[in-house]
DOMI-970911 format. One record per residue (C-alpha): residue number from 1; chain; z, y, x. Coordinates in Angstrom, 3 decimals, decimal comma, padded with zeros to 6 digits, always signed. Last residue first. Layout:
N
[atom NUM "A" [Z Y X]]
...
END
This chain:
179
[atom 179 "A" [+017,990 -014,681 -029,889]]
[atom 178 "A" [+014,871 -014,493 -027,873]]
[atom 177 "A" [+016,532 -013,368 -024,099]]
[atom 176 "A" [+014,401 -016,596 -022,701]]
[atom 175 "A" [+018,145 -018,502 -022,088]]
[atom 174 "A" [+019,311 -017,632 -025,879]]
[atom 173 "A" [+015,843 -019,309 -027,134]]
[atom 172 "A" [+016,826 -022,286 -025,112]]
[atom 171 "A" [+020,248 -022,581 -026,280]]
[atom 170 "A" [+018,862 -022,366 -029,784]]
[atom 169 "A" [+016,350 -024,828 -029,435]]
[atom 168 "A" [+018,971 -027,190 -028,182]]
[atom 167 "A" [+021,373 -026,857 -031,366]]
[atom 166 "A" [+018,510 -026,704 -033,355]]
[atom 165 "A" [+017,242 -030,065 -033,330]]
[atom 164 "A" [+017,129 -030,708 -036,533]]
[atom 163 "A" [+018,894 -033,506 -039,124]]
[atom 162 "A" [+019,114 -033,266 -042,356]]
[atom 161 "A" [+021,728 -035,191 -044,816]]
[atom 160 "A" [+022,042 -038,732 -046,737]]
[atom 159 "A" [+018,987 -040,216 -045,754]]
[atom 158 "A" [+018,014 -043,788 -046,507]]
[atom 157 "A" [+017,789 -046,730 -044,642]]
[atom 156 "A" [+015,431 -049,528 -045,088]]
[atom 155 "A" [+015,636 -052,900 -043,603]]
[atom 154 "A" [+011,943 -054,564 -044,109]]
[atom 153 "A" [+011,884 -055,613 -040,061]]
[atom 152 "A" [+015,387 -056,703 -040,002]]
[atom 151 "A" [+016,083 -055,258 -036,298]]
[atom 150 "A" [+016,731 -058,893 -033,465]]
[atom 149 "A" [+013,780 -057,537 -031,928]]
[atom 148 "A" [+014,844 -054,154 -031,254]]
[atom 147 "A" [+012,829 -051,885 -032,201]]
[atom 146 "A" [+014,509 -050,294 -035,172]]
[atom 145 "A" [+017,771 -049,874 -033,171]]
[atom 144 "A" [+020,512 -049,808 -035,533]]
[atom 143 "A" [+022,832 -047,860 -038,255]]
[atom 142 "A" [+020,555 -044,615 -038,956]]
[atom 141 "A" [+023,068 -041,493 -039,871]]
[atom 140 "A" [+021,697 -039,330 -037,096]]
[atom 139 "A" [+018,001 -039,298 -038,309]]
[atom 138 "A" [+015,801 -041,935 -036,592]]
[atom 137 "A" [+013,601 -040,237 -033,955]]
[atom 136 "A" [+015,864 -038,318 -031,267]]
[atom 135 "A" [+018,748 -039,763 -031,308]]
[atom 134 "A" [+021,660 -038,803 -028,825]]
[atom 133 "A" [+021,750 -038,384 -024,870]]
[atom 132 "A" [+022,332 -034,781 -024,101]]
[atom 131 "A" [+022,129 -034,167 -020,590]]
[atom 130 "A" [+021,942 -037,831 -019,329]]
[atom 129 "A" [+024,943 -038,971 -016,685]]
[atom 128 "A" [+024,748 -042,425 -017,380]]
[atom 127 "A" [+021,427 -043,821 -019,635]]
[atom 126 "A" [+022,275 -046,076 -022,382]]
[atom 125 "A" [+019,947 -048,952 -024,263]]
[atom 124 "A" [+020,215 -048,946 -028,074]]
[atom 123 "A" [+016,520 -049,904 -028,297]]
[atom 122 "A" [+014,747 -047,245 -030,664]]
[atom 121 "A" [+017,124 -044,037 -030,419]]
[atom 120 "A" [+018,014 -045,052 -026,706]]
[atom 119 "A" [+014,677 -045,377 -025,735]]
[atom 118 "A" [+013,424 -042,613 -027,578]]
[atom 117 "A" [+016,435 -040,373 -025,393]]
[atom 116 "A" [+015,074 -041,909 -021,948]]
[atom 115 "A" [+011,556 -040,684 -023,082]]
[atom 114 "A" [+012,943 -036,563 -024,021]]
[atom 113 "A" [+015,190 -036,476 -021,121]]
[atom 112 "A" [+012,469 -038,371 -018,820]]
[atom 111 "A" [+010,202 -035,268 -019,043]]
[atom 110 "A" [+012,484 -033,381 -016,838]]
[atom 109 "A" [+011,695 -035,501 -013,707]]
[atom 108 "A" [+013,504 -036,034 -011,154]]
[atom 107 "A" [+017,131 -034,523 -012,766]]
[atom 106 "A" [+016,146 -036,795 -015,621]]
[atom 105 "A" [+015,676 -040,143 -014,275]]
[atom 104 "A" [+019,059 -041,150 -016,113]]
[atom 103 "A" [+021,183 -043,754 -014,472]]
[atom 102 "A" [+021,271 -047,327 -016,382]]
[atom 101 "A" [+024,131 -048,031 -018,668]]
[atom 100 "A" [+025,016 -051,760 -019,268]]
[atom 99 "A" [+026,188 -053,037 -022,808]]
[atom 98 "A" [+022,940 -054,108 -023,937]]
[atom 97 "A" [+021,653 -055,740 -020,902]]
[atom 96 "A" [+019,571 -054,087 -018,570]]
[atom 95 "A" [+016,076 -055,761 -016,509]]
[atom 94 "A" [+014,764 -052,320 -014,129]]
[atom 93 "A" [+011,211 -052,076 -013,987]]
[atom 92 "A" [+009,397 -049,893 -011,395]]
[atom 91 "A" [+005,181 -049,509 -012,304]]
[atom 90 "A" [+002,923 -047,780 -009,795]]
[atom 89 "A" [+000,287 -045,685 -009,630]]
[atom 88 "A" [-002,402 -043,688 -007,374]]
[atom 87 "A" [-004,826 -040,407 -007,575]]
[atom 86 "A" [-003,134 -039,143 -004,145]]
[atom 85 "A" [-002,494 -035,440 -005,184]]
[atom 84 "A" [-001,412 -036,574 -008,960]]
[atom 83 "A" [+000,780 -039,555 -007,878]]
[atom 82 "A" [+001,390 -041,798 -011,048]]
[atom 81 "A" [+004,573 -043,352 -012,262]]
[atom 80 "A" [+005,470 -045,585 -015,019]]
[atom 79 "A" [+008,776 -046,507 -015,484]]
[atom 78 "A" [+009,808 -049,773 -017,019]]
[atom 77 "A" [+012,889 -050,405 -019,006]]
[atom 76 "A" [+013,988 -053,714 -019,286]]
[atom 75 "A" [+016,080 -055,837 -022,092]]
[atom 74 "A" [+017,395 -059,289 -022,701]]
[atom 73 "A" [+018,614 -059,540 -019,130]]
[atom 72 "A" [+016,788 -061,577 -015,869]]
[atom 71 "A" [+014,312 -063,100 -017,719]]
[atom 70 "A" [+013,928 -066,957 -019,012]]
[atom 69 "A" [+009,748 -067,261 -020,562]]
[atom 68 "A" [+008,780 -067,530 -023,767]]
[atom 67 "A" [+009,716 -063,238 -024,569]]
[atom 66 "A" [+011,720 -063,866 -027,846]]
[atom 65 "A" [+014,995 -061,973 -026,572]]
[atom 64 "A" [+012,440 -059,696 -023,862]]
[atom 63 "A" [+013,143 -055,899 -025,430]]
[atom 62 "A" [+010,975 -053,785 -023,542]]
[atom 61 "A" [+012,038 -050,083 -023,151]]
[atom 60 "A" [+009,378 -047,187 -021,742]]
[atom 59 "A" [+009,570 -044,263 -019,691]]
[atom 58 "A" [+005,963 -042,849 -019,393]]
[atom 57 "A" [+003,758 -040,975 -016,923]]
[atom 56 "A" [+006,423 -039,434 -014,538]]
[atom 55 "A" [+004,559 -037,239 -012,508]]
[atom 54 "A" [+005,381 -036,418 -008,936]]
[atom 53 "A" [+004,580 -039,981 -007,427]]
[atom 52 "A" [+004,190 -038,399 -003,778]]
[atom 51 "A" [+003,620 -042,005 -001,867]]
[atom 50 "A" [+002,870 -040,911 +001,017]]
[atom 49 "A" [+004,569 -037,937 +001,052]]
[atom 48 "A" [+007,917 -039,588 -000,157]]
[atom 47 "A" [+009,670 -037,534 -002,720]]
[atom 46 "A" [+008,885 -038,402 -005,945]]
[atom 45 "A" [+008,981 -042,552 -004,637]]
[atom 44 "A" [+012,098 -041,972 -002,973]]
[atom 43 "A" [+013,894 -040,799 -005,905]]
[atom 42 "A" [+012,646 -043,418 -008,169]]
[atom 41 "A" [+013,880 -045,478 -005,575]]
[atom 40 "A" [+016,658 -043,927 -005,163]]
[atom 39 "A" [+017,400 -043,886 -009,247]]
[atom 38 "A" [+016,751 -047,381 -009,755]]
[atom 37 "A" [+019,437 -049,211 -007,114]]
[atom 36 "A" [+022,406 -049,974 -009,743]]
[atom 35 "A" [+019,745 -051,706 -011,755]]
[atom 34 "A" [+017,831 -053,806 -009,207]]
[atom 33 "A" [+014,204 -052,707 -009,046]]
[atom 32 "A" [+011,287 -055,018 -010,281]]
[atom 31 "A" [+008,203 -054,133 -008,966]]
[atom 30 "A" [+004,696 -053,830 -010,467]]
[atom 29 "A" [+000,803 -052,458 -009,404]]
[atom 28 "A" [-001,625 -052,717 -011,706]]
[atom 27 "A" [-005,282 -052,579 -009,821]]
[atom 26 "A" [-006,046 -055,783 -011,791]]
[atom 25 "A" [-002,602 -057,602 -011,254]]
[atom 24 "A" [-000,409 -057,333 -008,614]]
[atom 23 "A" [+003,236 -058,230 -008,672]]
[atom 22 "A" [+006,358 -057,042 -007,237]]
[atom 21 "A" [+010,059 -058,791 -007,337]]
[atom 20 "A" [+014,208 -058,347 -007,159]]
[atom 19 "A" [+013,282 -054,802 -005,223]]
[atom 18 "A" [+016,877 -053,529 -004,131]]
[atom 17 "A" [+017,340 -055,827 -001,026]]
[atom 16 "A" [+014,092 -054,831 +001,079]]
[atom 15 "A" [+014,450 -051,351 -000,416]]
[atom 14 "A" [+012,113 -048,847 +002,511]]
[atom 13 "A" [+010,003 -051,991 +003,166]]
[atom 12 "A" [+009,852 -053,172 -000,329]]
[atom 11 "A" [+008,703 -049,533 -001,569]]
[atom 10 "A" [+005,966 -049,123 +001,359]]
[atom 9 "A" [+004,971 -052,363 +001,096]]
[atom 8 "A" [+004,490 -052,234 -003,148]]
[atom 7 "A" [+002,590 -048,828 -002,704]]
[atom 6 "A" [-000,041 -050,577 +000,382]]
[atom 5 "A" [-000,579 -053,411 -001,865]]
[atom 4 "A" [+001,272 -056,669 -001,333]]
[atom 3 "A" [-000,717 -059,429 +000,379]]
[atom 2 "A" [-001,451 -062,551 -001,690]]
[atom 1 "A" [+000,203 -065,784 -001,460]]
END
């Protein structure tokens, strides 16, 4: 058994019954967070000085149903952090079924509104107490989650009226004094 890397020690120490696994592999560093547990650790790892992971690199989903090997929950959603002042990264993934809601990373990290709203659009998965959760690259008539495994791969879907993004571009320009 190999010893975990200074990020994974400091994580599992601080969450001994919230991280399910870790794993090291070329530099990569990996845990697997319990779902109800995701936003302190995310929290934790912004705000601890040693670990200071103050940019949120990518918020990704993973859909698992043909995956060869038995996982915890059809889906996961991994978040990719990286530590600007300390040049270091890690990877949290949390495993979700369908019909669970995971809590939004968005008040650590605004760039996790626009990433937690793709994974919803693409993968159907939920995100509790998000600002304005709704579809972001399909228009708002789209029936499905294109990638979800399980999506008809041909299945078109045409569009029956335009979609913008207006309504938040307007609130903005309001806020700056512009409209």
């Amino acid at each position: 058994m190999s010893e975990l890397s200074p990020l994974l020690a400091k994580i599992k120490q601080r969450f001994p019954s919230d991280v399910v696994s870790t794993s090291s592999w070329r530099g990569d560093d990996t845990a697997v967070i319990k779902r109800a547990a995701i936003y302190r650790v995310l929290e934790f790892c912004r705000n601890d000085p040693d670990l200071a992971f103050n940019f949120l690199m990518d918020l990704s989903g993973v859909d698992y149903m043909t995956h060869p090997k038995a996982q915890p929950a059809r889906f996961a959603v991994a978040y990719h952090l990286y530590s600007l002042s300390k040049n270091h990264r890690v990877r949290l993934k949390v495993f979700v079924n369908a019909n669970e809601a995971i809590d939004t990373a968005c008040p650590l990290w605004k760039s996790a509104n626009w990433m937690e709203r793709e994974v919803f659009d693409q993968f159907g998965l939920q995100f509790k107490n998000h600002p304005n959760l709704k579809r972001i690259l399909n228009h708002q008539e789209f029936v499905g989650h294109p990638l979800r495994k399980d999506y008809p791969m041909r299945k078109r879907q045409p569009v029956g009226s335009v979609d913008t993004l207006m309504d938040e571009m307007e609130q903005r320009l309001k806020a700056k004094g512009l409209r």
